[in-house]
C-alpha positions in Angstrom: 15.3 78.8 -94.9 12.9 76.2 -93.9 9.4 78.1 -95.3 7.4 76.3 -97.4 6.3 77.4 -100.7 2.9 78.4 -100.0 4.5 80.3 -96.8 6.4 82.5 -99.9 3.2 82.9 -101.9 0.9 84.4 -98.9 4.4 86.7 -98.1 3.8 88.0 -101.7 0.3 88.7 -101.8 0.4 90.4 -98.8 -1.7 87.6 -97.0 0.9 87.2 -94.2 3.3 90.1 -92.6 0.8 93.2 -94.5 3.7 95.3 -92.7 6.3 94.4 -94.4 7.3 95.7 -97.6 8.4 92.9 -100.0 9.6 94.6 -103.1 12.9 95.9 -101.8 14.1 92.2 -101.1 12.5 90.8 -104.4 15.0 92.8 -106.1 17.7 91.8 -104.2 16.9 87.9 -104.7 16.0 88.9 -108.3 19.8 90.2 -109.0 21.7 87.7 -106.6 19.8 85.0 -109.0 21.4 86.7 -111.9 24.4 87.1 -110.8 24.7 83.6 -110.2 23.6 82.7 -113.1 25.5 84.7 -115.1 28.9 83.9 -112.9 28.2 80.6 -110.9 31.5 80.6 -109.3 30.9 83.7 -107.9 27.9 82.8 -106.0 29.1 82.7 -102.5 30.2 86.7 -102.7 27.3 87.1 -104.3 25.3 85.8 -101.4 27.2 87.3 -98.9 26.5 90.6 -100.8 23.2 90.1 -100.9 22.5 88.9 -97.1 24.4 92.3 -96.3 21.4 94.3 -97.9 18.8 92.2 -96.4 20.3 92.7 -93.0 19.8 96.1 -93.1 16.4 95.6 -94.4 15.7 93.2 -91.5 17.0 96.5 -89.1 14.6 98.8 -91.1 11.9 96.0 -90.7 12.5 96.0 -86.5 12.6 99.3 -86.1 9.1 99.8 -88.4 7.7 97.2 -86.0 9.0 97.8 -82.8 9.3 101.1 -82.6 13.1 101.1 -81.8 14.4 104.9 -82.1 18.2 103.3 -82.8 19.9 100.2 -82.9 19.3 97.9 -81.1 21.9 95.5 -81.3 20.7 92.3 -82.6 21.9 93.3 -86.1 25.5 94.0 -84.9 
């Protein structure tokens, strides 16, 4: 993803992005890292699953910031 650690830390204590809501995609990440570790063969479906939730999270996100009444597009 090309963020640095510290860029993740201020993200979770609300020191960068105070809109954003980070628990929703914590538990995302949180069960895609089970998954694989319970089943690492499975981890690209697993991914794929899980970058499916956080693109309509990311759509949610826009339309929060924006103020986009519908879809725009970009997550089509």
């Amino acid at each position: 993803m090309d963020i640095t650690p510290s860029a993740v830390s201020q993200y979770l204590h609300n020191k960068r992005a105070k809109k954003l809501d980070f628990k929703i995609n914590k538990k995302i990440i949180e069960n895609a890292v089970t998954g694989i570790l319970n089943n690492p063969k499975s981890y690209t479906e697993i991914i794929q699953i899980s970058l499916k939730q956080l693109k309509k999270l990311t759509c949610k996100i826009h339309k929060k910031i924006e103020k986009v009444h519908t879809c725009c597009g970009l997550c089509k």
